[in-house]
One Martini backbone bead per residue (centre of mass of N, CA, C, O) as a GRO file, in nm:
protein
  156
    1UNK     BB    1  14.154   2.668  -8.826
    2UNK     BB    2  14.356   2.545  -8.634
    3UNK     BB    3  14.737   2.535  -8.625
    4UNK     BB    4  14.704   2.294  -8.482
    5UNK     BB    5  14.724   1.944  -8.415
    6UNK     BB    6  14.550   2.035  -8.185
    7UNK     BB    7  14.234   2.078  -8.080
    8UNK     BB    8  14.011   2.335  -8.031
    9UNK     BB    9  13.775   2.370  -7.749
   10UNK     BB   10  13.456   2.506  -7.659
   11UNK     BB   11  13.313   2.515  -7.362
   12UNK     BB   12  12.987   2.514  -7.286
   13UNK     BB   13  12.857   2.527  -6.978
   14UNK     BB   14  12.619   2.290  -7.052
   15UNK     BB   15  12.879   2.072  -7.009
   16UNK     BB   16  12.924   2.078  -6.694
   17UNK     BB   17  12.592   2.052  -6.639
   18UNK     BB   18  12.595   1.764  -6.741
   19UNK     BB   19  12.719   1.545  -6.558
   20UNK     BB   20  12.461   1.543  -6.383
   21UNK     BB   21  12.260   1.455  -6.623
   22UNK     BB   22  12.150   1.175  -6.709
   23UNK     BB   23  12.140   1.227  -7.074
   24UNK     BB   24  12.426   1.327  -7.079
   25UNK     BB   25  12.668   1.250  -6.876
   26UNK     BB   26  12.814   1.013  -7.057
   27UNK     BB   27  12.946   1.223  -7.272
   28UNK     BB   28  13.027   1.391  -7.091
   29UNK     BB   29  13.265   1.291  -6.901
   30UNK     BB   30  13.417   1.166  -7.160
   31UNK     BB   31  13.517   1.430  -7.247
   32UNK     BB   32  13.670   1.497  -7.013
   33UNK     BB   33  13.868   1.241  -7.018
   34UNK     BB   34  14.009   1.336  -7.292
   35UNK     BB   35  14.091   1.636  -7.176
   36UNK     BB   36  14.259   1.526  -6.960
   37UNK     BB   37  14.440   1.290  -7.173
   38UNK     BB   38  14.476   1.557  -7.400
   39UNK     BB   39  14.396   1.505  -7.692
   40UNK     BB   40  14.272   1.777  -7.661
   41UNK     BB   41  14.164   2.138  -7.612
   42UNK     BB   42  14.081   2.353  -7.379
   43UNK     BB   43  13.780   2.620  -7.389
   44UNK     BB   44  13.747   2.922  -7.203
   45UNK     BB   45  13.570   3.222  -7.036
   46UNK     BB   46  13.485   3.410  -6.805
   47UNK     BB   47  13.184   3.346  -6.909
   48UNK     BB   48  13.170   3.063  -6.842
   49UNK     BB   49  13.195   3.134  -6.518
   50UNK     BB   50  12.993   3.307  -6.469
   51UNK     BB   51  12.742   3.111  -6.559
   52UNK     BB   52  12.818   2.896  -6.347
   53UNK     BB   53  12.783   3.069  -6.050
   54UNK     BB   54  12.495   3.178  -6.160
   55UNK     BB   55  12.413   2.861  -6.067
   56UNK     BB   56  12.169   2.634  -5.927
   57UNK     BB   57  12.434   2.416  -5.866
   58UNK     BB   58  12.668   2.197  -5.806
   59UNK     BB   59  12.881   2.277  -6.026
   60UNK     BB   60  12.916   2.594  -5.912
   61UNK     BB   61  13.090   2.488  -5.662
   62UNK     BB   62  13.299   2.436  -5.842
   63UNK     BB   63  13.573   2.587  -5.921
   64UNK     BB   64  13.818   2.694  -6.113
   65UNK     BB   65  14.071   2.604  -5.983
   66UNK     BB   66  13.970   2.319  -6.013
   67UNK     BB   67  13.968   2.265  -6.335
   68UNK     BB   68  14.267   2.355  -6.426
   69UNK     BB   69  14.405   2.138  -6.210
   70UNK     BB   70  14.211   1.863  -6.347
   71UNK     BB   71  14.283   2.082  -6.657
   72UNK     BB   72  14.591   2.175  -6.786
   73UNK     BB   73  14.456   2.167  -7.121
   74UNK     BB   74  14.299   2.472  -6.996
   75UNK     BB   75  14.223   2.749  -7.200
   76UNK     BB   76  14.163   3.113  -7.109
   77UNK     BB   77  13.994   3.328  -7.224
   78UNK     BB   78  13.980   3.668  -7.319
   79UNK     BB   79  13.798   3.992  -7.294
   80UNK     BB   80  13.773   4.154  -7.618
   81UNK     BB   81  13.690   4.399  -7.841
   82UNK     BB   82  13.630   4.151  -8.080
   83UNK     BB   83  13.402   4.006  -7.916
   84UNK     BB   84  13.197   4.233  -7.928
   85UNK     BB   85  13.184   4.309  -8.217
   86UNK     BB   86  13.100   4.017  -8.310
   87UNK     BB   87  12.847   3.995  -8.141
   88UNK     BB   88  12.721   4.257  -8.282
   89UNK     BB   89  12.702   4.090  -8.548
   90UNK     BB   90  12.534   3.828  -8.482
   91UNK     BB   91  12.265   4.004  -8.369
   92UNK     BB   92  12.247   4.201  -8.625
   93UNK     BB   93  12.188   3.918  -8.807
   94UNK     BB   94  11.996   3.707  -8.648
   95UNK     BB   95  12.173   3.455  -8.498
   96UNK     BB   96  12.092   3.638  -8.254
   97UNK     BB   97  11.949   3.732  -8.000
   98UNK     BB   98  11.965   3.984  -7.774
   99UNK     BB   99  11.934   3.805  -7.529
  100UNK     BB  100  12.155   3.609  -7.618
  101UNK     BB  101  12.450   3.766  -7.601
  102UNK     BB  102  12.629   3.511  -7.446
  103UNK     BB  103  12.657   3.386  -7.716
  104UNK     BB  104  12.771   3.567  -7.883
  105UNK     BB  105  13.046   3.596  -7.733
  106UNK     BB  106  13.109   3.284  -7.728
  107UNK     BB  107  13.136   3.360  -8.064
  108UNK     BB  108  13.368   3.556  -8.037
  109UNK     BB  109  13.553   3.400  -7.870
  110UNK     BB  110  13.628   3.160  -8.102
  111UNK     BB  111  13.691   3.274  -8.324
  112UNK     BB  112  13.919   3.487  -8.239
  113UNK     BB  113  14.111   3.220  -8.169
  114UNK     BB  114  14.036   2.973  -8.369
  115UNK     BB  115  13.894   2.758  -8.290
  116UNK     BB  116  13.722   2.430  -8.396
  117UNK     BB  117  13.515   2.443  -8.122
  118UNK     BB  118  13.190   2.371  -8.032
  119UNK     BB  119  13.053   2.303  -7.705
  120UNK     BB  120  12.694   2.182  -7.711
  121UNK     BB  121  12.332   2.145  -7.577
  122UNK     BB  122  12.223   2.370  -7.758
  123UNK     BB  123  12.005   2.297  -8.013
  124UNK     BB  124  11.834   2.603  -8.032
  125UNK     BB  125  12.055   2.758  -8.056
  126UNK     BB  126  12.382   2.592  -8.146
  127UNK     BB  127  12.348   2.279  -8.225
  128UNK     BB  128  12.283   2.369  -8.551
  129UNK     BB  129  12.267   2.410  -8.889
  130UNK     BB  130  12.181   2.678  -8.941
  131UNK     BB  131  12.377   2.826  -8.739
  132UNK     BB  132  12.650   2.724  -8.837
  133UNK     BB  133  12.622   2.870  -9.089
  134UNK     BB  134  12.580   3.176  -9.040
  135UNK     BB  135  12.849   3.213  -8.893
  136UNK     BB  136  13.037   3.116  -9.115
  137UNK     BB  137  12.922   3.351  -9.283
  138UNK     BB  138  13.036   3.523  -9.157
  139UNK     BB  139  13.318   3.433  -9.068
  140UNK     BB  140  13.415   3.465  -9.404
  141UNK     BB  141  13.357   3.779  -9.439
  142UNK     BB  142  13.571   3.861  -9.220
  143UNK     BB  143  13.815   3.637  -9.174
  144UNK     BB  144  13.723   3.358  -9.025
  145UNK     BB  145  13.677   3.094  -8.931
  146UNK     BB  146  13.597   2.809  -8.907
  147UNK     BB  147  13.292   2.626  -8.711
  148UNK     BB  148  13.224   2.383  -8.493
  149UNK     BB  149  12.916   2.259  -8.427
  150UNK     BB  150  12.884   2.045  -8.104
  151UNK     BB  151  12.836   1.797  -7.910
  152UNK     BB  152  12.968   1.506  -7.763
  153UNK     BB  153  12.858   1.308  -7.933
  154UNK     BB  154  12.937   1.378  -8.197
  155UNK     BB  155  13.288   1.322  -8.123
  156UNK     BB  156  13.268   0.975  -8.049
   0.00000   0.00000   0.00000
C-alpha cells in the first residue's frame, strides 16, 4: 500500500466516461467530487489520456488541462521502462489476454508507483475477484504492493 495517510486511487478512463452513463454516472460523479475535495489522490498515465482521446464520446471533448485544473490533487504518472515489463509479465501469466495490452500497461503503471487502489467499471477485466487475486499474487513475487481493484460504488 502507499505509504502516505491519504490513498492514492488510479482511474481507469472507463470511469471519466462514466459520468455521462445513466447506470454509473452518480457513483462516477461522486468519486469526482470527493477527488475535488480531495480526500483521496487521484491518478492517471499518458494511458489514460490516451484512451478518453481515442474515444468517441462527450468526455473526449474534456481535455487533459480541464482535469488538471478542476482536480489539483490529480497526479500523472509517466511510462517507465519498469511498466512495460511488469505489463509483459500480466499478458505472459495469463492475467491479462495480449489484445488487452493497455490494461497491463495500467496495472504496471499502479503497481510500479505503488497505487492504493484502481478504480474501473470494468468488471470482466479489472474489477472482478479472479483477476484481482492474480495480480496480488504475481505483484507479492515480485516485490510489489497489494492493491485493490474496485468500482466507484464499491468504495462509498
Amino acid at each position: 500500500m502507499n505509504h502516505q495517510s491519504v490513498p492514492t486511487y488510479y482511474i481507469d478512463s472507463n470511469v471519466f466516461f462514466a459520468v455521462k452513463e445513466e447506470e454509473t454516472k452518480r457513483y462516477s460523479r461522486y468519486f469526482f467530487s470527493k477527488l475535488f475535495e480531495e480526500y483521496f489522490i487521484g491518478a492517471v498515465s499518458s494511458i489514460t489520456w490516451q484512451e478518453i482521446e481515442a474515444a468517441v464520446s462527450p468526455v473526449a471533448d474534456i481535455s487533459q488541462k480541464y482535469w488538471q485544473k478542476s482536480l489539483p490533487n490529480l497526479v500523472i504518472f509517466d511510462i517507465k521502462d519498469e511498466v512495460f515489463k511488469l505489463a509483459k509479465t500480466y499478458v505472459e501469466s495469463g492475467i491479462v489476454a495480449p489484445k488487452d495490452f493497455l490494461t497491463a500497461m495500467n496495472i504496471g503503471v499502479v503497481s510500479s508507483n505503488r497505487c492504493d487502489y484502481i478504480i474501473s467499471w470494468d468488471y470482466q477485466g479489472l474489477a472482478n475477484l479472479d483477476t484481482i487475486k492474480k495480480i496480488n499474487g504475481i505483484n507479492k513475487l515480485l516485490g510489489y504492493s497489494h492493491i485493490e481493484i474496485c468500482t466507484p460504488a464499491m468504495i462509498f
